[in-house]
N, C-alpha and C positions, 0 to 999 in steps of 0.2 A: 772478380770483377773484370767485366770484358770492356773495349774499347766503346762507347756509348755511339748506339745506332749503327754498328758494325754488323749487326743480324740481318740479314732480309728477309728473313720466313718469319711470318707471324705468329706470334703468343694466343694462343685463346686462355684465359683468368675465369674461374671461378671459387663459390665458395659452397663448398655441398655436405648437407648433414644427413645423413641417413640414407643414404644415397647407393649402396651398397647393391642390390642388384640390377641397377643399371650402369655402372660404372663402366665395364668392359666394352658395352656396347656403344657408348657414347663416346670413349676412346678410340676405338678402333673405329671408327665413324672419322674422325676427326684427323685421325693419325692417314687414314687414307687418302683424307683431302688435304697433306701437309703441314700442317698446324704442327707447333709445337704446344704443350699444355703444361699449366702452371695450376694447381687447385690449391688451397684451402679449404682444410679440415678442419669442420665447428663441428665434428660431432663429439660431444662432453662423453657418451655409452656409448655401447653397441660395437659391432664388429666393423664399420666403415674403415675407422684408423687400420686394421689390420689390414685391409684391400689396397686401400691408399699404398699404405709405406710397401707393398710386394710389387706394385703398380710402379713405386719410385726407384727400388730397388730393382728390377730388373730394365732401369731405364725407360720407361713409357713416359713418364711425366716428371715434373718437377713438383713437390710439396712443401706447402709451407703448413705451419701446425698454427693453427687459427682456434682452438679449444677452448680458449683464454676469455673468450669472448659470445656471452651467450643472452646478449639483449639486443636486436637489433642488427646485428655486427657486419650487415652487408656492405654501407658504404664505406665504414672503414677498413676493412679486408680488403675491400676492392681501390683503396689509394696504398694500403700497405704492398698489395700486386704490383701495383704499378710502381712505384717504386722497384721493387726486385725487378721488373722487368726493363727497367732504367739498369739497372746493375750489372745484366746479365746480356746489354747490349743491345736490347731490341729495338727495334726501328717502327716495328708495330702492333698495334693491341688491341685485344678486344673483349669483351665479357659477355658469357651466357651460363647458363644453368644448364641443370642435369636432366631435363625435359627438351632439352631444346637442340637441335641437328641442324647447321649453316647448309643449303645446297644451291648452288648455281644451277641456274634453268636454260642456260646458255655453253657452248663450247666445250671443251672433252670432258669426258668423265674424271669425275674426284678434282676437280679443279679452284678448291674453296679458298685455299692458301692463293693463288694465284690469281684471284680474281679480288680477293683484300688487296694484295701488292697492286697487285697493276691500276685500279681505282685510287689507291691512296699515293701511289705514284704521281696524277697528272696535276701539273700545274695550279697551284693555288685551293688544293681541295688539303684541307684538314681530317674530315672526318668523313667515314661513310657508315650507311646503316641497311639495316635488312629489317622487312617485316616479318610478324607473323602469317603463318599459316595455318592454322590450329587442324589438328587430327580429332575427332571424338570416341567416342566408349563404343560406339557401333554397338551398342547394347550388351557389352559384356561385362558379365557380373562379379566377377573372378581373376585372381590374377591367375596368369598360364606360363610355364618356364620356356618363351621364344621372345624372339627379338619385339623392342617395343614397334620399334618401323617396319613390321612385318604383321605384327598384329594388329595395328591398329589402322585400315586401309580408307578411311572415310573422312573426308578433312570439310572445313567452312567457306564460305565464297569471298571474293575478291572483296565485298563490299560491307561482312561484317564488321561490327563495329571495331573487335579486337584485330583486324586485320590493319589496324591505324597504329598499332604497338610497335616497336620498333628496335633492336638490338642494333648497338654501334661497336664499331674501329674508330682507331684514330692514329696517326702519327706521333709516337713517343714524345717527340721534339714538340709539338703544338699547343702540347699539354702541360709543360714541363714551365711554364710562368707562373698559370696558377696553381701547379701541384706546391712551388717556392714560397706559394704565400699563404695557404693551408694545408700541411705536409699529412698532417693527420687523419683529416675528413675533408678532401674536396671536390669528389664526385658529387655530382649536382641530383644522382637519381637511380636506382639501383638496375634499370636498366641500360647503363651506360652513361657516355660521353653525351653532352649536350648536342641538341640537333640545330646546326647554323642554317639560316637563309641562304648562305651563298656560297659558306665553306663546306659544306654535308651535302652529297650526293646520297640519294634515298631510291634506292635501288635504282642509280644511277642518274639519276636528275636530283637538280638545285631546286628548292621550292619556291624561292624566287622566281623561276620562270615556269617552274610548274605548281602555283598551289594547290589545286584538283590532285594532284599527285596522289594520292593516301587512295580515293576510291577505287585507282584504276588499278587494272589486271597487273598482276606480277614479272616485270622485265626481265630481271637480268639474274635474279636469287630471291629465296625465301628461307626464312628460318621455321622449320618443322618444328609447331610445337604440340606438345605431348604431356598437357595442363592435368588430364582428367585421367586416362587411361580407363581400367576397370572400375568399376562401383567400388569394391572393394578395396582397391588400390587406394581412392581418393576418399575414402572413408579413415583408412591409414595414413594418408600425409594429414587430414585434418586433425587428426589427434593427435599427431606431431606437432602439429603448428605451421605446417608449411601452405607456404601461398593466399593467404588470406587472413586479415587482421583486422581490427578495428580502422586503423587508417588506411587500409589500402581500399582500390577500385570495385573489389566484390567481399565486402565483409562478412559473409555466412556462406556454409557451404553449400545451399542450394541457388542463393547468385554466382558461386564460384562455378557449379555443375552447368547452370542454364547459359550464363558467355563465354562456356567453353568448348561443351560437349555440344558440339559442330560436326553434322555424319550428311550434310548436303550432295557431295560430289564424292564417288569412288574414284578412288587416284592410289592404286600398290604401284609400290616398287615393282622395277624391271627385274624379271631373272637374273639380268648379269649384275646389279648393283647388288641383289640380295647376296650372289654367290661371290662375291667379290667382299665384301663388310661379314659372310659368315667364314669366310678363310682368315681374316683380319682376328675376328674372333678367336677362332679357332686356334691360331699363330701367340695372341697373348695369354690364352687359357694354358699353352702347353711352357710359357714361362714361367708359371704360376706354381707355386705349390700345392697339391689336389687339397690340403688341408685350408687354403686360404680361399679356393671356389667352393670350399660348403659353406661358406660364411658370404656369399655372396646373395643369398634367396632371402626375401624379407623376413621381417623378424616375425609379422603373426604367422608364417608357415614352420618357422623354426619354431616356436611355439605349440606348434600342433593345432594352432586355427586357421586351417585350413577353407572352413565355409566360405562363402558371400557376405560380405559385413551388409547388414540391412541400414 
């Protein structure tokens, strides 16, 4: 246990099951933009736990073992996180998935750590958040062994609907009244921390003074998200179970495909950002043991289903 709030680099918290060949890359993404990472493991099978614990073992992340739990288990993993990250000192916090990439659109490159601190630094701001950006399938039918933000160059416009979704930080301390009066379960929504009128800068404005705020063009960051991928792919998270339920926003998976798979604007990555996160890569792959990167490729290729899932 470290001195509480003595951290000033920021925690990113998730909880990811099956999550296995994107892991490396969504690290090293993350690690480059200074974040420290805390995950939980819900995955009950499969080779995930083995990445994870090589992951935590050679120092990349911190893990917690979340197994335990396989109904629902988002919001409470994500108050058990917070807690650990109360424990381990942190000052600040924030949760995303294994789809999803924090990039400031503003100021030097890899600047994501630094631009949570300095927002949840100024006066009177509790929490801040970032939107979606969504990437679409750009019509590919297949999964392919390259980076996802490399492969996937086609994203949604400023005014779709899911461009209203929104990933939060927050101030360890801010949080920490009503974590004391529901220690268990008391994240309010599984993407994050509540969004205040006056406390919550939302890609840098209060909605209080901006409520139009949601339609407009992206200021200061955007969280890259990466819902659909391949046909294929998201033919595979549906039979997992991910992303879509009875009570969520898009309950089948061809409402999940249609407000997601967004290919309006080409928008790649810069040469030096791709060559920069494939060095990153390249730097955790060779802490790795090579036995632990053939466990990284989805399971219907390990399988030998190889096709296009129809």
């Amino acid at each position: 246990m470290r001195i509480p709030f003595s951290v000033n680099r920021p925690v990113i918290c998730a909880i990811m099951k099956l999550e296995q060949p994107y892991l490396i890359e969504w690290v090293a993404w993350h690690k480059l933009h200074g974040f420290d990472l805390m995950i939980a493991d819900n995955c009950s099978a499969g080779p995930q736990s083995a990445v994870l614990q090589a992951l935590r073992d050679a120092g990349w992340i911190r893990l917690v073992d979340w197994r335990h739990d396989t109904v629902l288990p988002q919001r409470r993993a994500y108050s058990y996180l917070y807690w650990q990250a109360l424990l381990h000192g942190y000052r600040y916090l924030g949760f995303m998935d294994a789809d999803e990439f924090l990039e400031p659109l503003d100021g030097p490159p890899w600047s994501g750590a630094e631009l949570v601190r300095s927002l949840l630094s100024r006066p009177g701001v509790r929490s801040v958040a970032f939107r979606w950006v969504n990437f679409g399938s750009d019509g590919k039918e297949a999964y392919d062994d390259e980076l996802v933000t490399v492969r996937f160059q086609r994203r949604g416009t400023h005014d779709a609907p899911t461009a209203r979704w929104k990933k939060s930080f927050a101030r360890v301390s801010s949080v920490l009244r009503k974590a004391l009066r529901d220690p268990g379960q008391f994240m309010p929504h599984p993407h994050g921390f509540r969004i205040s009128l006056r406390r919550t800068l939302v890609d840098g404005m209060t909605l209080d003074k901006h409520p139009a705020a949601m339609p407009m063009e992206w200021k200061i960051g955007w969280i890259r998200h990466y819902a659909v991928k391949s046909r294929q792919e998201l033919a595979d998270k549906h039979a997992r179970g991910g992303g879509f339920t009875p009570s969520s926003e898009a309950p089948s998976l061809d409402e999940y495909r249609v407000s997601r798979d967004q290919n309006d604007i080409l928008d790649p990555l810069d040469d030096a950002t791709v060559g920069a996160l494939r060095a990153k890569v390249s730097e955790i792959v060779r802490s790795l043991d090579p036995a632990v990167i053939a466990q990284t490729r989805p399971l219907f290729t390990q399988r030998g289903r190889g096709s296009a899932a129809r």
